[in-house]
N, C-alpha and C positions, 0 to 999 in steps of 0.2 A: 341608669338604664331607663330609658323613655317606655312609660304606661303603653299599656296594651289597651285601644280603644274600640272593641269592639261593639257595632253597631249592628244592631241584628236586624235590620230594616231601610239599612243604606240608599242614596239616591243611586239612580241607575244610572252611569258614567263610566269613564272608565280610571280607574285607579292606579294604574299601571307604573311602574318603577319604583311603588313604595310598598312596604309586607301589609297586610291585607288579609283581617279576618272576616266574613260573614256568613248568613243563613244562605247556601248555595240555594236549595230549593225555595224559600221564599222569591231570593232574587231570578228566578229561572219560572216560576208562576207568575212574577207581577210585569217582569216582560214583555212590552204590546208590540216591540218591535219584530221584524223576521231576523234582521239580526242585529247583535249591538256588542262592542266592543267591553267587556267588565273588566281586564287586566291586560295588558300589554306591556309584557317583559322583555327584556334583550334576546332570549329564548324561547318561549312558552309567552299567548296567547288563550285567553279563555274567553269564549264568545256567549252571548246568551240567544236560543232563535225560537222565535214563535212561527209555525208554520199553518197557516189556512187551511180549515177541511178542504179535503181534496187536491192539498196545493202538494208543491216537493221544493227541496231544496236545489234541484236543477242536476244535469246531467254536468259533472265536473270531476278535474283530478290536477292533484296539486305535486307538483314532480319533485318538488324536495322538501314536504312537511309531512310528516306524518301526525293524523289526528285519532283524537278520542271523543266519541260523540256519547252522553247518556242522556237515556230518557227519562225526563220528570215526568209526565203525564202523557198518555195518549195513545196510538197504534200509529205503526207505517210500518211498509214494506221495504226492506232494502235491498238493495242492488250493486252488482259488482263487474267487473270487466275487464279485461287487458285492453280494450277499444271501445272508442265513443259511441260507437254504434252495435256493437253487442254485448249488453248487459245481463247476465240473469240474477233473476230473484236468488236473494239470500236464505231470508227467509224475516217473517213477520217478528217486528219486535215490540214492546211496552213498557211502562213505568219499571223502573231500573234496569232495564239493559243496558248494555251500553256494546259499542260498538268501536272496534279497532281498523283504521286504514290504513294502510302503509305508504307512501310518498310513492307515488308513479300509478297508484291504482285508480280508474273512472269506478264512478257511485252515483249513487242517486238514492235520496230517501223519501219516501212518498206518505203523506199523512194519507191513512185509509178509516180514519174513528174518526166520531160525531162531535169532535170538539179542537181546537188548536191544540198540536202537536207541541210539548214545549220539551227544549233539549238544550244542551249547554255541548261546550263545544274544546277542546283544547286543540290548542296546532302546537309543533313542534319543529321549527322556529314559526315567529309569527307569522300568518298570512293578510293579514289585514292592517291597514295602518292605525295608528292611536287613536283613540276617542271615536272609532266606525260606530256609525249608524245608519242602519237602510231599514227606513219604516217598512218596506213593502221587498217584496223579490222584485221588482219591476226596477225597484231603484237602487237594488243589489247589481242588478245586471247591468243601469247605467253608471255605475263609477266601476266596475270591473273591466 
């Protein structure tokens, strides 16, 4: 049986298709991107996103993944909707929340603290292809 190599302080990449132990919240505070691919499996997707005071993750809805977002650090406001254009607030969440979406649901999560929002991300099949990285929401937007 092949050793178990865990690295408590992994480069940030993505690892995807092999088992895979580390410090989640390290790797979700050292984070500088808004988002980045850390695992990508044939099913399941684990993303790491740092979001800018005041910024969001955008107004979106994924019609056949459902995700689990938790927060390592920070405050935002969430939002939900059966349409792109009426959302209400969920309600405020922080360090360990975490938050359930269902596939077909619009959201949006808004950093509203004084510091980058940092949240880890699971989709259910993956959303994003291998090895994603989008330094900025700007450049989320342009490969999406």
């Amino acid at each position: 049986m092949r050793k178990c190599n865990r690295e408590k302080h992994p480069e940030i990449r993505d690892y995807g298709k092999e088992p895979f132990i580390f410090n989640i919240r390290h790797a979700t505070a050292k984070n500088p991107n808004f988002r980045t691919a850390l695992w990508t499996g044939k099913h399941l997707q684990l993303t790491l996103m740092s979001i800018p005071v005041g910024c969001d993750i955008g107004v979106e809805m994924h019609a056949e993944v459902d995700q689990f977002v938790r927060v390592e650090s920070g405050r935002a406001r969430v939002y939900f909707g059966n349409c792109k254009n009426s959302l209400r607030e969920a309600r405020v969440v922080c360090e360990a929340d975490a938050i359930l979406i269902p596939a077909g649901t619009w959201h949006n999560i808004v950093n509203i603290g004084n510091c980058p929002l940092k949240v880890y991300s699971l989709y259910a099949p993956p959303q994003h292809s291998f090895g994603t990285v989008h330094k900025t929401k700007a450049d989320a937007e342009h490969h999406h």
